[in-house]
N, C-alpha and C positions, 0 to 999 in steps of 0.2 A: 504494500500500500504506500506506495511513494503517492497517492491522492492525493491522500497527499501530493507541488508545485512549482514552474520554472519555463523552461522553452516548451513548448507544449508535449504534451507526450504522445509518442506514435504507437500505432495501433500492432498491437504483436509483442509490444517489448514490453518488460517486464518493471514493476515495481518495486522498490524496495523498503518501505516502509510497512511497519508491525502495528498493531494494537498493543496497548501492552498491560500487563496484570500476573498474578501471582498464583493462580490456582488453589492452592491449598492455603499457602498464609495469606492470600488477598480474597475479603471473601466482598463480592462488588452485588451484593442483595439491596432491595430498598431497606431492607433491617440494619445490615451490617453498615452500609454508606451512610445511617445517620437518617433516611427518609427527609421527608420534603419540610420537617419540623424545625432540623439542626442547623445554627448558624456558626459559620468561622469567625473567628479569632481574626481583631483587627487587623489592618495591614498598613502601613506606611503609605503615607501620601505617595501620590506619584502621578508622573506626566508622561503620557501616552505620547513614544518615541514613533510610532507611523500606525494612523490610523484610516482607515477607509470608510468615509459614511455613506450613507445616502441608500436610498431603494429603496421598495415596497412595493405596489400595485395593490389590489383590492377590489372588492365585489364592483365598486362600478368600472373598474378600468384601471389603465398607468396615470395615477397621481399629473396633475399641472409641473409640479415642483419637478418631478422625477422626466415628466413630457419634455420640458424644457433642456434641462440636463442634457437629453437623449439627440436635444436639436443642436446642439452647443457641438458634441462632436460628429456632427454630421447623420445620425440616424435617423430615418424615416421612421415615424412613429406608427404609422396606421400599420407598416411595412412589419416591423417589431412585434405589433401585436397580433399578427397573423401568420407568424413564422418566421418573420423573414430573417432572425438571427440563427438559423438554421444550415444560413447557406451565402453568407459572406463570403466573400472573396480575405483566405486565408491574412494576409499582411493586413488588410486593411480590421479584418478584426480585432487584431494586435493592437495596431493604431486606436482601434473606439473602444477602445476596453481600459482605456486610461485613468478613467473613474469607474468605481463601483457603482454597476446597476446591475440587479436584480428580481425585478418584478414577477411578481408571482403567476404563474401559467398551469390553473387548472388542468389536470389530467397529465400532464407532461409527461410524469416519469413514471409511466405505467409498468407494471411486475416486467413485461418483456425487454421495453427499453432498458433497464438496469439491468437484465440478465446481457447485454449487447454493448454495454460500459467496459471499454477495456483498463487497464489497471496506469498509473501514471509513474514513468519510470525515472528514478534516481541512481543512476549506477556508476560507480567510482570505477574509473580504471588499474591497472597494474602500477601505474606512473603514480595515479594520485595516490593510489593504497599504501606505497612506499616513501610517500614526500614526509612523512612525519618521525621519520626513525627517531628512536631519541626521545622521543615524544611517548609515541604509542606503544603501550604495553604490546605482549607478542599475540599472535591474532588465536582468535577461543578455539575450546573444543568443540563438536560439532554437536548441537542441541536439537533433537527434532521436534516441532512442534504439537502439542496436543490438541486434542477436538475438543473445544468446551461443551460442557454438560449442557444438554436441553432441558427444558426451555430457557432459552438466552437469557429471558428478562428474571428469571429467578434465580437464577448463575452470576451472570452478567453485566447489570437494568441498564448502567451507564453509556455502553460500547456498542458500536453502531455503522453504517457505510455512510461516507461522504458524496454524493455523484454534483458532476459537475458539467457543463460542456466547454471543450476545449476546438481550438479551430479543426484539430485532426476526427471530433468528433465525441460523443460522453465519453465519461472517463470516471474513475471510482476509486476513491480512498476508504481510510479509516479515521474516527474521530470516537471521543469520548464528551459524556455531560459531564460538566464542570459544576461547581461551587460559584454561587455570586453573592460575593463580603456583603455588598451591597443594597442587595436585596434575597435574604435568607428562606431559603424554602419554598421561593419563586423564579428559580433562574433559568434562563434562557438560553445560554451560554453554553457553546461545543468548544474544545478544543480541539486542533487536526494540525497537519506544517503545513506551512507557507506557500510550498511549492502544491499545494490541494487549491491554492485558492488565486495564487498567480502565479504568472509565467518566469518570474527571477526579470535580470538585466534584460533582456532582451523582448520585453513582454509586459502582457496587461494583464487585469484582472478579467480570472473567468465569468463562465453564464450561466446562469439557470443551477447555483448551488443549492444541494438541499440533502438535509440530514434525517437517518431513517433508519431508528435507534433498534434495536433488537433484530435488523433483519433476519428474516426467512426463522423467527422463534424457535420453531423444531426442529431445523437444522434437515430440513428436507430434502432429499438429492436432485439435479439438474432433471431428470427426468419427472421427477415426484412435483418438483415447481412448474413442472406444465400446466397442471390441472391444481396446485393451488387457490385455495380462496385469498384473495388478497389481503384480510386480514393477519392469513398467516406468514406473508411475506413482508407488510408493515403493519405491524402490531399495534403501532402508536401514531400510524400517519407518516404524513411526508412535512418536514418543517425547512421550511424555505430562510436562508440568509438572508436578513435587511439589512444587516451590516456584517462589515466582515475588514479584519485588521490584521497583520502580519509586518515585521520587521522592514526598517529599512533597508536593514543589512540582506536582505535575503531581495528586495526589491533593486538594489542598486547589483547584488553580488551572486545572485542565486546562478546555478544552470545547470547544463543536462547532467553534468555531473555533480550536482549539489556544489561545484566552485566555494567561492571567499564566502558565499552564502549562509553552507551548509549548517557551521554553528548555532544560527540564528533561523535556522527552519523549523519556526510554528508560526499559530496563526489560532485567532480566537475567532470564532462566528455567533453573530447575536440573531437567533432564529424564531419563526412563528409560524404556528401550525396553518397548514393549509385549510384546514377545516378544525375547529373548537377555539375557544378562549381559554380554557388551562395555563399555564406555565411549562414549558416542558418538564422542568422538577417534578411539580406536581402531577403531571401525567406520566411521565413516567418512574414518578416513585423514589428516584436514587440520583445524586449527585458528586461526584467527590473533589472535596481539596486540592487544590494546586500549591505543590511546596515550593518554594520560590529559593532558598538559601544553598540550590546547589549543589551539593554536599559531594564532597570527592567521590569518584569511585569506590577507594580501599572506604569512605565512610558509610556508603549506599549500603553495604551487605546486598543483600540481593534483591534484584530490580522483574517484573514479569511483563513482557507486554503482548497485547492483547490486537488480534485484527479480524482481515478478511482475505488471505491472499488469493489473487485471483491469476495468476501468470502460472502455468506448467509447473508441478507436475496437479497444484490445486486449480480449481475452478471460481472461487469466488463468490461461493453458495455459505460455505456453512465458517463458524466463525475458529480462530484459534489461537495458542496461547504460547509462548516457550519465557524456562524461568531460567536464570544463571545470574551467578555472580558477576558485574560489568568490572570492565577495566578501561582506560584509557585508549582513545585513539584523538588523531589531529592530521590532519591533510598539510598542515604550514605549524612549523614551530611561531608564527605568527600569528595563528588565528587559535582561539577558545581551546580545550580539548573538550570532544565529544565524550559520550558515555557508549561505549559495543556492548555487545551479547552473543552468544554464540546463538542461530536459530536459523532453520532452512526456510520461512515465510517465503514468499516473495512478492512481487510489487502487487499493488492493491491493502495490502497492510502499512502502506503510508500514512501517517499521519493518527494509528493507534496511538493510545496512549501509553505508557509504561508508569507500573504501579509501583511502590515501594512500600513498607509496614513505616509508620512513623507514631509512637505512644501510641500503639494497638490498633491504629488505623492506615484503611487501604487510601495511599494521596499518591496523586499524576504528579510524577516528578520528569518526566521529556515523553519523547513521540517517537516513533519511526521517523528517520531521516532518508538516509542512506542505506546501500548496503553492497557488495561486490557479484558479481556476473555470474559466481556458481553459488551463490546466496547460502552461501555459509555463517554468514553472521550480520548483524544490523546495528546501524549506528544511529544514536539521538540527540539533540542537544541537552547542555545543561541550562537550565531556569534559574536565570537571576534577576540583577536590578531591571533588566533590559526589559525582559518577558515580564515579571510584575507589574513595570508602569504600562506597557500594551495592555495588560489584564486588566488594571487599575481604571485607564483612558475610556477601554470600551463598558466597564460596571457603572461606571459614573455618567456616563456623555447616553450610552441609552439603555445602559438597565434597566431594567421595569416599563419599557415601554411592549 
């Protein structure tokens, strides 16, 4: 789940971003996660380093505000609302995707289009794997991932697919529900990387983002989701992006191979359900914590994270997990170091979360980022002052809306 975001992702290739969680010591129930009751522990001021606002649409139409927007960089609006972002001329949609819009498009992302979401690829080369020696602990043992227990939302509740549209066509990450300081026990808030929600350096923000927590619940095979009821494939609905926020570093530095970026690849999405007024929290029951303080590697103990890989030898149906102890990696003795894992996922688990135990609770401490060509292991950023104030910018500016 590289859906996790950057040059757009082509169709065949693989992602390498995870969901991430613990299995047995991460236990992600509406019970365990605290339910829709529990509020976080304050957080330190902070000023949202790159934010994306804007979007919406609505039972009667695309918003005036958002119309306008649409005209400013050149899209036909009547054009928009009748498909016609469907089938731009590839550069130019780079180009109009400069600001975030996302208006919401009944029926869109019907059970078959998302089974037809190819996975969004992040893959470091041989070159980039070895720029960090020195840096990077030696690379993991090989961890294979596990099938989380059905049904998802009793297992699971948080963790979920991202789909998105990309110029090359849908595409499908991983994300997790988050905790909002904010506003307690009403939050809206997904987390997923960067590169799920824009293109890096060379690129815009994507279309028609929308998050769809618990997919496929029973974990039913490709064959078995033919004749699905669609409730069993989104459980809680489909919740559309109105706003959506991600690093400037990963805007100025992302690309195909997660580049200067990759440190700095997440991205928070502020969502509302296609159909109910709820809260996601509250519909779906489970939230969890965002640890912001980083914490080394050797102080992590052990990290799990959680997705949907959809690239060979998986499909992208059913959801899954690998746990290990992370150690250090880095692309540039210049740039951050990441958090690895050993685990064979592969792309479509972009943009998971990874779980960590912190005073007896499961909290989102990084995402799928990265990961290498024979998807032997997966790399995440580490969450600090940078990712808090993005977190902070987008709880404040439209939480609770």
């Amino acid at each position: 789940m590289r859906s996790t975001p950057v040059p757009a992702p082509r169709r065949g290739r693989r992602t390498v971003l995870a969901a991430a969680g613990l299995v047995t010591a991460l236990a992600l129930t509406s019970t365990a996660c605290g339910g829709s009751g529990d509020s976080a522990s304050d957080r330190p001021d902070a000023t949202g380093s790159q934010a994306a606002a804007n979007g919406g649409g609505g039972k009667a139409g695309i918003p005036a505000d958002l119309a306008g927007r649409l005209k400013e960089h050149g899209i036909d609006v009547d054009r928009w609302k009748n498909g016609g972002w469907k089938d731009w001329d590839k550069d130019k949609w780079l180009g109009d995707a400069k600001d975030f819009v996302n208006p919401v498009i009944k029926g869109l992302w019907k059970p078959e289009r998302m089974r037809s979401a190819d996975e969004a690829d992040k893959r470091v080369t041989t070159k980039d794997a070895s720029a960090g020696q020195g840096v990077s602990d030696p690379d993991p043992a090989p961890v294979r991932a596990q099938a989380e227990k059905t049904p998802y939302h009793r297992n699971a509740a948080p963790v979920g697919k991202v789909f998105f549209d990309s110029p090359d066509g849908p595409a499908v990450c991983s994300g997790t529900v988050v905790k909002d300081v904010n506003h307690p026990g009403k939050s809206n808030l997904v987390w997923t990387a960067g590169h799920c929600v824009h293109a890096g350096g060379n690129g815009g923000w994507y279309r028609n983002i929308v998050f769809v927590p618990a997919y496929n619940d029973l974990g039913k095979s490709e064959a078995e989701l033919t004749h699905a009821n669609p409730t069993e494939i989104a459980p809680y609905g489909n919740w559309w992006a109105d706003w959506a926020s991600t690093s400037g570093q990963w805007i100025k530095g992302g690309s195909q191979s997660g580049g200067d970026g990759a440190p700095y690849d997440y991205a928070v999405l502020h969502v509302k359900p296609e159909q109910g007024a709820k809260s996601l929290e509250e519909t779906v029951g489970a939230a969890l914590d965002v640890d912001f303080s980083a914490p080394s590697a050797a102080e992590a103990a052990k990290m799990g994270a959680w997705g949907y890989p959809a690239a060979p030898p998986y499909h992208g149906e059913k959801m899954f997990r690998c746990i290990d102890v992370p150690g250090r990696f880095s692309l540039s003795p210049s740039l951050p170091t990441m958090y690895r894992i050993g685990c064979d996922m592969t792309g479509g688990s972009s943009g998971g979360g990874w779980f960590r135990v912190l005073n007896g609770k499961s909290v989102l401490v990084s995402n799928t980022s990265i990961g290498p060509a024979d998807n032997s292991w997966l790399a995440g950023p580490q969450l600090g002052r940078d990712a808090e104030a993005l977190y902070q910018n987008m709880s404040r500016t439209y939480g609770g809306q």
